[in-house]
DRENTORVEX-130245 format. One record per residue (C-alpha): residue number from 1; x, y, z. Coordinates in nm, 4 decimals, padded with zeros to 6 digits, m for minus. Example, Ala and Ser with C-alpha at 12.3 -4.5 7.8 and 13.67 -1.06 7.14 Angstrom:
2
> num xx yy zz
> 1 01.2300 m00.4500 00.7800
> 2 01.3670 m00.1060 00.7140
//
This chain:
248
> num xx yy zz
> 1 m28.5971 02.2001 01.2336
> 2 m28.4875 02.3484 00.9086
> 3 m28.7857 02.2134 00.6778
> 4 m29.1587 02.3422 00.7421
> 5 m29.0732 02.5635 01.0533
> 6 m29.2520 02.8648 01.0879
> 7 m29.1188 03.1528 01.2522
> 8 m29.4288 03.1496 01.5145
> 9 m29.3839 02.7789 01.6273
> 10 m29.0228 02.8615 01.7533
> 11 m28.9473 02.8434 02.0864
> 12 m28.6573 03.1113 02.1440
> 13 m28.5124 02.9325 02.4616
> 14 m28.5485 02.5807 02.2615
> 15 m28.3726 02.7334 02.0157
> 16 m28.0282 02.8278 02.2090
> 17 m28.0642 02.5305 02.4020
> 18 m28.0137 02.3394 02.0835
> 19 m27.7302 02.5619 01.9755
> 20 m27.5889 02.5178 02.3027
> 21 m27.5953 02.1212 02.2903
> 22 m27.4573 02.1606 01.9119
> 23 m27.1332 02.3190 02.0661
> 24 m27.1143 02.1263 02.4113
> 25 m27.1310 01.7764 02.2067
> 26 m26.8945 01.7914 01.9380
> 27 m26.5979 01.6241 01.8655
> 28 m26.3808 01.9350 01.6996
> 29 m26.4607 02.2607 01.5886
> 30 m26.2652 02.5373 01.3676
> 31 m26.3848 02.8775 01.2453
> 32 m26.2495 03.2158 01.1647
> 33 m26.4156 03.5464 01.1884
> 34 m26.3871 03.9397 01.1788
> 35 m26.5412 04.1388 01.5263
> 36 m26.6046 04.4963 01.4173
> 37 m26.6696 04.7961 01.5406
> 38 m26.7147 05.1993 01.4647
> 39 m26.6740 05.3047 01.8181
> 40 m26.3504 05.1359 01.9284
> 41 m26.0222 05.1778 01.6764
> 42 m25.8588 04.9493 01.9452
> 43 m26.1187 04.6269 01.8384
> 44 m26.1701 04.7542 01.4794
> 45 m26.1750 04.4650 01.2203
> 46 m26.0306 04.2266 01.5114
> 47 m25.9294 03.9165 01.3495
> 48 m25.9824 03.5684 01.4980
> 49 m25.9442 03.1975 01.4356
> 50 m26.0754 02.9088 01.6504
> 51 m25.9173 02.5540 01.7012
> 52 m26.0474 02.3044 01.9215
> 53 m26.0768 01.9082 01.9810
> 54 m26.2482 01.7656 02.2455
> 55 m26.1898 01.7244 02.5684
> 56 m25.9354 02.0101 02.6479
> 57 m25.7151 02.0922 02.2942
> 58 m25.7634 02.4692 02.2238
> 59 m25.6437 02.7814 02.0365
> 60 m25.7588 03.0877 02.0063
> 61 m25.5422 03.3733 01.7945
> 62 m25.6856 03.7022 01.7627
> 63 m25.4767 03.9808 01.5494
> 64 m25.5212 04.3760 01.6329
> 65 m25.3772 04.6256 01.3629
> 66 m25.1177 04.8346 01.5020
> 67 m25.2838 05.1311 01.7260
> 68 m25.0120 05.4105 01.5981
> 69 m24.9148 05.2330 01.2053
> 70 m25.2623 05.0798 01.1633
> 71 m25.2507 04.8653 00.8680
> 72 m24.8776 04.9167 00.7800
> 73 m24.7596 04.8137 01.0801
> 74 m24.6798 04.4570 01.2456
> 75 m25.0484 04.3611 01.3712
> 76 m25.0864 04.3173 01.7964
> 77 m25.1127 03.9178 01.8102
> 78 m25.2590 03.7308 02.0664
> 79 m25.3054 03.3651 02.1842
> 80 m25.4714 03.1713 02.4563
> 81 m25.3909 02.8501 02.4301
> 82 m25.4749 02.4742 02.6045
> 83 m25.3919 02.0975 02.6182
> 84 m25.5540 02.0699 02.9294
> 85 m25.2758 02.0791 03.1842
> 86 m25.1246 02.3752 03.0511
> 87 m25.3313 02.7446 03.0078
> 88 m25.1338 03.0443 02.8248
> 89 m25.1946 03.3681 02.7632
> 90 m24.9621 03.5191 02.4755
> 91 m24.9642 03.8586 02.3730
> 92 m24.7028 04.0068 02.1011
> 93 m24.6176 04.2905 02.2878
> 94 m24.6182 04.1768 02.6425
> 95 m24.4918 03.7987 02.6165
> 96 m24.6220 03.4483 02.7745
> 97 m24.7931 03.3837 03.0913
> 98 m24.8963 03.0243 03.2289
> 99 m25.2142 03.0395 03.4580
> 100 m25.3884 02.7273 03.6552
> 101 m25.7036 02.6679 03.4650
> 102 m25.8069 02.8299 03.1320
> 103 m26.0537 03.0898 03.2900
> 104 m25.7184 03.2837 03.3376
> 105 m25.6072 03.3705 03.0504
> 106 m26.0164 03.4093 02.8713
> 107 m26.0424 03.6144 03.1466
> 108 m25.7239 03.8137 03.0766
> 109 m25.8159 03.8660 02.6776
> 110 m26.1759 03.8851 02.7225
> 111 m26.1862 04.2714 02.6932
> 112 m25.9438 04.2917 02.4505
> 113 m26.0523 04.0190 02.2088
> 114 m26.3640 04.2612 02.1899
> 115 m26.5820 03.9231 02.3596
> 116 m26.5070 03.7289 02.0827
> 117 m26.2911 03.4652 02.3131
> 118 m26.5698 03.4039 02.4791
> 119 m26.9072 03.3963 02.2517
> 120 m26.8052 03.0560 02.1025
> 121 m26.5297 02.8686 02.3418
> 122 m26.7153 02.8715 02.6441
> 123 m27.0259 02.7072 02.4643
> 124 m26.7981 02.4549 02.3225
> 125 m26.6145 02.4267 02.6937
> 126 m26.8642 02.5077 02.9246
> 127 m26.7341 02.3228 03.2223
> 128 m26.3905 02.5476 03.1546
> 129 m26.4804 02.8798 03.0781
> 130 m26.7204 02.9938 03.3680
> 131 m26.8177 03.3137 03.1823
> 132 m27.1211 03.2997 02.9298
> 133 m27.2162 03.5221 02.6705
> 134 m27.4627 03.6920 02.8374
> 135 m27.6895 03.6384 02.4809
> 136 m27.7930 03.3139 02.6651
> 137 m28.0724 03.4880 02.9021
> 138 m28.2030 03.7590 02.6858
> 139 m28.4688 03.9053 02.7918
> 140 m28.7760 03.9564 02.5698
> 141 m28.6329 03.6799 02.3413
> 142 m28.7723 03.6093 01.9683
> 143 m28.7362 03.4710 01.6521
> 144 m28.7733 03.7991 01.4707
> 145 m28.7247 03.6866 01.1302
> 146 m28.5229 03.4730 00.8504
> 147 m28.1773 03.5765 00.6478
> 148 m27.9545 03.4827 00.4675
> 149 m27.5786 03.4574 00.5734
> 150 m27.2929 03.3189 00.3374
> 151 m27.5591 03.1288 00.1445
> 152 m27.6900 03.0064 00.4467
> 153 m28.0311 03.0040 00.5678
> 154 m28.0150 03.1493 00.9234
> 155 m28.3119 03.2338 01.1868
> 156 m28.2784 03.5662 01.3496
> 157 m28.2793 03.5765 01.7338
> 158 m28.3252 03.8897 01.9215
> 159 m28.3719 04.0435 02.2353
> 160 m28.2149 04.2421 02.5178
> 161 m27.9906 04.1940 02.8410
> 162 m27.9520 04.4839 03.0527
> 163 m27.8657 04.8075 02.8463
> 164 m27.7279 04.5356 02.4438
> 165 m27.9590 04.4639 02.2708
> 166 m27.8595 04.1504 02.0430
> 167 m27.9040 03.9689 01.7490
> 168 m27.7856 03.6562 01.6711
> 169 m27.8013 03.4367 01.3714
> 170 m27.8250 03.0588 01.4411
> 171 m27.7802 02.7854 01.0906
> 172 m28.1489 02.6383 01.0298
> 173 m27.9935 02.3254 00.9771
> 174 m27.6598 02.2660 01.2064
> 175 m27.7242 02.5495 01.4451
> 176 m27.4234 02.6903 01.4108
> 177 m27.3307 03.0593 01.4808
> 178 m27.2700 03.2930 01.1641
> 179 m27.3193 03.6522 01.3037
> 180 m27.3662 03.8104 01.5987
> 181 m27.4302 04.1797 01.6733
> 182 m27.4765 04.3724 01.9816
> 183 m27.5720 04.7535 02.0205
> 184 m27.4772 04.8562 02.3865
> 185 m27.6395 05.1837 02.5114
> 186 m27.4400 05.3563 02.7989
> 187 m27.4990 05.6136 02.9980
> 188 m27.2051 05.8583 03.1116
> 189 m27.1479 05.6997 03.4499
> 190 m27.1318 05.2995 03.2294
> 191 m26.8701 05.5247 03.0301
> 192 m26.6456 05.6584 03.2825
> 193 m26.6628 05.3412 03.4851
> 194 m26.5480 05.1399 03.1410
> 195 m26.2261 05.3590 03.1040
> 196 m26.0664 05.3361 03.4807
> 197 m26.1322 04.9271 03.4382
> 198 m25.9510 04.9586 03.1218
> 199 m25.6634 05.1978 03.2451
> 200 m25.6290 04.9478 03.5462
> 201 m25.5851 04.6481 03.3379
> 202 m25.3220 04.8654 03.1205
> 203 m25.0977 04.9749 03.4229
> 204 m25.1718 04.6279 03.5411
> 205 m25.0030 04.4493 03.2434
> 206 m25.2847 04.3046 03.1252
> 207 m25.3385 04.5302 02.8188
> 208 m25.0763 04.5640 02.6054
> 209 m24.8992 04.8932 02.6744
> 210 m24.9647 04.9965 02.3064
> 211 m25.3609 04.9579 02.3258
> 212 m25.4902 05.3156 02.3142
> 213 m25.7724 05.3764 02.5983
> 214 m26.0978 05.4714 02.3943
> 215 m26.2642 05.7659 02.4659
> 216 m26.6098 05.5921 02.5018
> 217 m26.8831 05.8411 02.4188
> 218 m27.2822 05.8177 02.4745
> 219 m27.3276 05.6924 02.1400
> 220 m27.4867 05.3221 02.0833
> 221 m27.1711 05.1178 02.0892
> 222 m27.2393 04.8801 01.8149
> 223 m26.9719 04.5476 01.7634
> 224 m27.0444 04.2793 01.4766
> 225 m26.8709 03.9610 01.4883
> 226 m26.8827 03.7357 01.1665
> 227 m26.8072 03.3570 01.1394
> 228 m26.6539 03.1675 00.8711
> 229 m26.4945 02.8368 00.7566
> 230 m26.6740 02.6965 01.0426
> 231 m26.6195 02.3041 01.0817
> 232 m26.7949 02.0588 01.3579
> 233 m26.6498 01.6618 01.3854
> 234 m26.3484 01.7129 01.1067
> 235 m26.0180 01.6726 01.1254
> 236 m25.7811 01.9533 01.2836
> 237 m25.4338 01.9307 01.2219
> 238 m25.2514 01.8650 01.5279
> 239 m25.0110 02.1682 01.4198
> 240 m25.3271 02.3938 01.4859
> 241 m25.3364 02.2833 01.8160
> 242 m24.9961 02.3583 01.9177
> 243 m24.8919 02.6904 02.0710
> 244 m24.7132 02.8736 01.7671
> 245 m24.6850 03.1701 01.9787
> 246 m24.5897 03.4111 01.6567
> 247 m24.2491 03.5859 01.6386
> 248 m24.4168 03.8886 01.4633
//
């Protein structure tokens, strides 16, 4: 697909389905990545790594600066965590918790990961994580145009689902994911109804108790999330795969 396509001959929906299948059929997979946004100090510069080997061995670690110390203080670390039998959810501030199947704990972080525990797990784990990026049934899909990301040659696909628009930037030649960006539009009811789910999963314990509540505003809520070092079929260290719940 990578030599002698033209942008016009693309079939949008062909092209997730074979980014899809890339995911779903691999052996292992490893990245790391950055989810940004200007809207949201909570998510800003998010950091994230990925570790997975098929069927069921999985970590995700995601690192928040500190809300109050920002940079110069120890960073919010998180961890969801897999071998199958066992699901954990580890947070810095709040501790461990053990749920029954790994939708738990994605479900638990997928707020507070700003998304990003779910854009690339659950097409590597399909059957496991029940929740999709919703990038999967745009609306208005296209190929919109060609870039260039980390030296890679990447098409551009775009479109809409409810009130994000997206754009996502697919490999030309493995079909993996190197950038993703969505620009939500909300309207002041979207707004208000965003911060009482967010205070609920606070005084809940699912938030840590640090995690400021952001003001959300009617701007266009724009979040970036960029992917490096990614690896399909190599070897991951079976240390990476272990819980390592950090101490700090």
């Amino acid at each position: 697909m990578g030599d002698g396509w033209s942008l016009t001959k693309i079939d949008p929906q062909q092209l997730i389905e074979k980014t899809c299948q890339k995911y779903a059929e691999c052996k292992s997979y490893s990245d790391k990545g950055v989810a940004s946004t200007d809207n949201d100090a909570a998510i800003r510069d998010l950091r994230f790594k990925t570790s997975f080997v098929r069927d069921d061995r999985f970590r995700f670690e995601f690192r928040q600066y500190h809300p109050h110390l920002g940079k110069s203080g120890p960073d919010i670390v998180s961890v969801v965590w897999s071998n199958g039998t066992r699901h954990t959810f580890y947070s810095s501030p709040i501790g461990q918790k053990d749920y029954g199947s790994l939708i738990g704990p994605v479900s638990a972080t997928t707020g507070i990961s700003a998304a990003s525990i779910i854009h690339i797990p659950s097409l590597l784990m399909p059957e496991n994580i029940a929740i999709s990026p919703t990038w999967l049934s745009l609306e208005g899909a296209r190929i919109s145009t060609e870039e260039i990301v980390d030296n890679r040659k990447c098409f551009v696909l775009g479109g809409f689902r409810r009130i994000t628009d997206y754009s996502i930037w697919i490999d030309k030649d493995d079909y993996s994911i190197r950038k993703i960006v969505h620009v939500m539009r909300m309207t002041q009811s979207q707004s208000e109804e965003m911060q009482r789910d967010l205070q609920r999963m606070k005084d809940e314990g699912k938030l840590p108790p640090e995690m400021p509540i952001p003001n959300f505003d009617l701007k266009d809520m724009s979040t970036t999330y960029n992917y490096s070092n990614i690896e399909f079929d190599k070897f991951i260290d079976s240390a990476d795969l272990e819980p390592n719940f950090p101490t700090e």
